[in-house]
N, C-alpha and C positions, 0 to 999 in steps of 0.2 A: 504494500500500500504506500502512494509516495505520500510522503509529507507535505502538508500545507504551509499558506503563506500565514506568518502571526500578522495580524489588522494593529494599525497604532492610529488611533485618532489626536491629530495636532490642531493647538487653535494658535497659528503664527502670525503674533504682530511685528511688520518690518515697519523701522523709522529708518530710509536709510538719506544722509543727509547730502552725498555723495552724490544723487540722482533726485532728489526733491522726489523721493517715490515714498509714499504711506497709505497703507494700506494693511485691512485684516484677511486672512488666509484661512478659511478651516479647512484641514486637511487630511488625507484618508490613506496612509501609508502601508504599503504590503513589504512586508521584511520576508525575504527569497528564506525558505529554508536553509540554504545554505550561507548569510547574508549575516556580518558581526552587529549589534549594537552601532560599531563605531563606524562602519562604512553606509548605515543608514541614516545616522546624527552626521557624518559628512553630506549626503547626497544630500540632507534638509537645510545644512547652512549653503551648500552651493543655490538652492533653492531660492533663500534669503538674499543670498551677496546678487542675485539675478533677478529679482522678482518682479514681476509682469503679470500682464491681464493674459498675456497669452502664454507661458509658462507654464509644461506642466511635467507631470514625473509620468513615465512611459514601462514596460513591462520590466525594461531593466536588463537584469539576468537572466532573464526568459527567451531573451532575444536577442541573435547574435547582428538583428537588423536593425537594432532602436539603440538612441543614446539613453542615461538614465535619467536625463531631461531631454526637453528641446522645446524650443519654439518655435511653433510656424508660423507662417503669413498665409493672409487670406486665403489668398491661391492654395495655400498647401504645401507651398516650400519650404522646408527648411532651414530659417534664421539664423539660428543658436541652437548648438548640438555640445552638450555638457554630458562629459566623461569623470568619473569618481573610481580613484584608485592608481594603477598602473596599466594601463592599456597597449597594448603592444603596436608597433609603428605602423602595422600593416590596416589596422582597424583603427588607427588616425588618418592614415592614408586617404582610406575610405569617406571619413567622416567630414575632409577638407573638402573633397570630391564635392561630396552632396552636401554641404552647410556652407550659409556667407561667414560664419561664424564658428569656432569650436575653441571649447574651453576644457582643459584639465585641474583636475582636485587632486592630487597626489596626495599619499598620506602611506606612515608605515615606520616605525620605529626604526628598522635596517633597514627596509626593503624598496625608502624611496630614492636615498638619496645613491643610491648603485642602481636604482633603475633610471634615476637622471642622466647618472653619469655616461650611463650607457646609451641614450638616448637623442641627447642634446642637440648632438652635430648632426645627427638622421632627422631630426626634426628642426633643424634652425631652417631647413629650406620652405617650410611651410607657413606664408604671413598672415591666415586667416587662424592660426592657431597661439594661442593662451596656455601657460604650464602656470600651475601655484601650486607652492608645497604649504602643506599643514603641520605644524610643528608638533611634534608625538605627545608632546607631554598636551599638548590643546586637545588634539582628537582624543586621547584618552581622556581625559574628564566631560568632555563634549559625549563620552560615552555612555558614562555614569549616567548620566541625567537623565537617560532614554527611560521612558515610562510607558504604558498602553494607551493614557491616557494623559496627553499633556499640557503645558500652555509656556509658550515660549515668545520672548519678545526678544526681537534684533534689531540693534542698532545700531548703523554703519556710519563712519566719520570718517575722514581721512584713509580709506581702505583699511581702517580697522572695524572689525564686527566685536560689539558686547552681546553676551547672548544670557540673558536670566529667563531662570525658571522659576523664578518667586521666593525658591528654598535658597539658590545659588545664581553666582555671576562671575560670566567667566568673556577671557578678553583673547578673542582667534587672532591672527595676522597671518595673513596669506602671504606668503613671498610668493612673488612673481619673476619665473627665470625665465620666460620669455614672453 
């Protein structure tokens, strides 16, 4: 019998001052069985640092055709195609192809900064592509937090994200290596 997706109902207020964008979110998250706490609290701040009326979170893991966001246009194109984690060059490739836009979320106590490394110069040739690394000790508590049921407010200044859950407040900075 496979295993199902766990449901996390999110109610996200973004203030982000960055983009004069504010706005309330209720949101309705499927965590992949196979899927951490911290790469779901990732995919929801990239969520946040992005947020739009046309925004939305896609199957995911489910699908080796979908980003785990994107945004499309009217038409149906493509806009903004957001990646969460370490994505391999061939499925950026891809996602430069078919997006005006593509953005990465790296994160990973060892595993990002040797996935950069290895990476960089295979992707320096692509200008419609965005890399940020999440700094471990952020995603790890960005982990914690994760509840079934939550309420989360983010507030962007400066390309930094505050993110409180009412109990706690914690302060993300995305470096940006390309």
């Amino acid at each position: 019998m496979a295993l199902k997706a766990t449901i996390f109902k999110v109610r996200l207020q973004v203030a982000d001052l960055d983009r004069h964008h504010y706005a309330d979110y209720p949101l309705t998250i499927a965590r992949h069985p196979s899927e951490t706490d911290e790469r779901m609290m990732v995919r929801l701040l990239a969520f946040a640092h992005n947020a739009g009326e046309t925004l939305e979170f896609t199957r995911g893991l489910s699908s080796d055709e979908e980003a785990d966001l994107w945004q499309l246009g009217l038409s149906g194109e493509i806009e903004r195609w957001i990646e969460v984690g370490l994505p391999a060059e061939e499925r950026l490739r891809k996602a430069c192809n078919r997006a005006g836009e593509v953005l990465v979320y790296s994160y990973g106590r060892r595993t990002a900064a040797v996935w950069w490394q290895k990476q960089a110069s295979v992707l320096a040739r692509f200008q419609n592509l965005k890399v940020y690394q999440l700094g471990p000790d952020q995603t790890e508590s960005l982990a914690s937090q994760a509840r079934r049921n939550m309420e989360l407010n983010v507030t962007i200044q400066d390309g930094h994200l505050w993110v409180s859950t009412g109990e706690t407040s914690l302060e993300v900075i995305p470096e940006q290596l390309q």
